[in-house]
C-alpha positions in Angstrom: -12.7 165.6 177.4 -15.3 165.6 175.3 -18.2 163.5 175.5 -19.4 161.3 172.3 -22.6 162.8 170.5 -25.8 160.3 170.6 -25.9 158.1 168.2 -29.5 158.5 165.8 -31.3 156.1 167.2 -30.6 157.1 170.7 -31.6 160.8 169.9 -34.9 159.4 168.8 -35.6 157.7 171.8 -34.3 160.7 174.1 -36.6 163.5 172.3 -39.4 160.7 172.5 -39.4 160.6 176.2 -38.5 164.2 176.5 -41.7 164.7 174.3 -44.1 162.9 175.9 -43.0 163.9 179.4 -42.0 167.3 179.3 -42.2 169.3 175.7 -40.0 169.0 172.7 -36.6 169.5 172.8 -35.1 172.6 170.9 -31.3 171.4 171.7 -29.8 168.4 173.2 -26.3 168.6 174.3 -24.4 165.4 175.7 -22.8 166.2 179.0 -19.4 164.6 180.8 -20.6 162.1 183.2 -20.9 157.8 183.4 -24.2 158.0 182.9 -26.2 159.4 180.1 -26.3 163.0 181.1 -28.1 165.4 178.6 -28.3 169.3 178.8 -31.8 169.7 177.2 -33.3 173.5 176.4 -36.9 172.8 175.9 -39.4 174.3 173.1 -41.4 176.2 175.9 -38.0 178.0 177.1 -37.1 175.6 180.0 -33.6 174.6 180.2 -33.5 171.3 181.9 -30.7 168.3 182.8 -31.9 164.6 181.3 -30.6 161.8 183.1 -30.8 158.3 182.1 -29.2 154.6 183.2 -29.4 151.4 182.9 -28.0 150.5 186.2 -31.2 149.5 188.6 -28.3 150.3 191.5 -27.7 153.7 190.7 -28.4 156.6 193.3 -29.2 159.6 191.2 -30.1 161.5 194.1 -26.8 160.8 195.2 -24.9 161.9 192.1 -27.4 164.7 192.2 -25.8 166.1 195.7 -22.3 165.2 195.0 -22.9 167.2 192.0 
């Protein structure tokens, strides 16, 4: 199952972040997941994982050892 793509305005806002935090983003790819999970291969050659919520309760480090 396919995730869906970002929507415009929600790619705008991830390379914004990604930008001012860690480089500009060369390709973002949505990944399966309930939260936003992003596959992101960075302008200086770094391929990295993006993860974003909205849930204040969320463990990530959790997900991140279940993973």
């Amino acid at each position: 199952m396919n995730p869906d793509p970002l929507q415009p305005r929600e790619l705008e806002a991830v390379e914004g972040v990604l930008a001012s935090g860690w480089g500009r983003a060369v390709r973002i790819e949505r990944l399966p997941g309930e939260n936003l999970n992003l596959a992101v291969a960075l302008e200086d050659g770094r391929d990295v994982v993006f993860k974003a919520t909205v849930d204040p309760e969320v463990r990530v480090e959790l997900e991140e050892a279940l993973a």
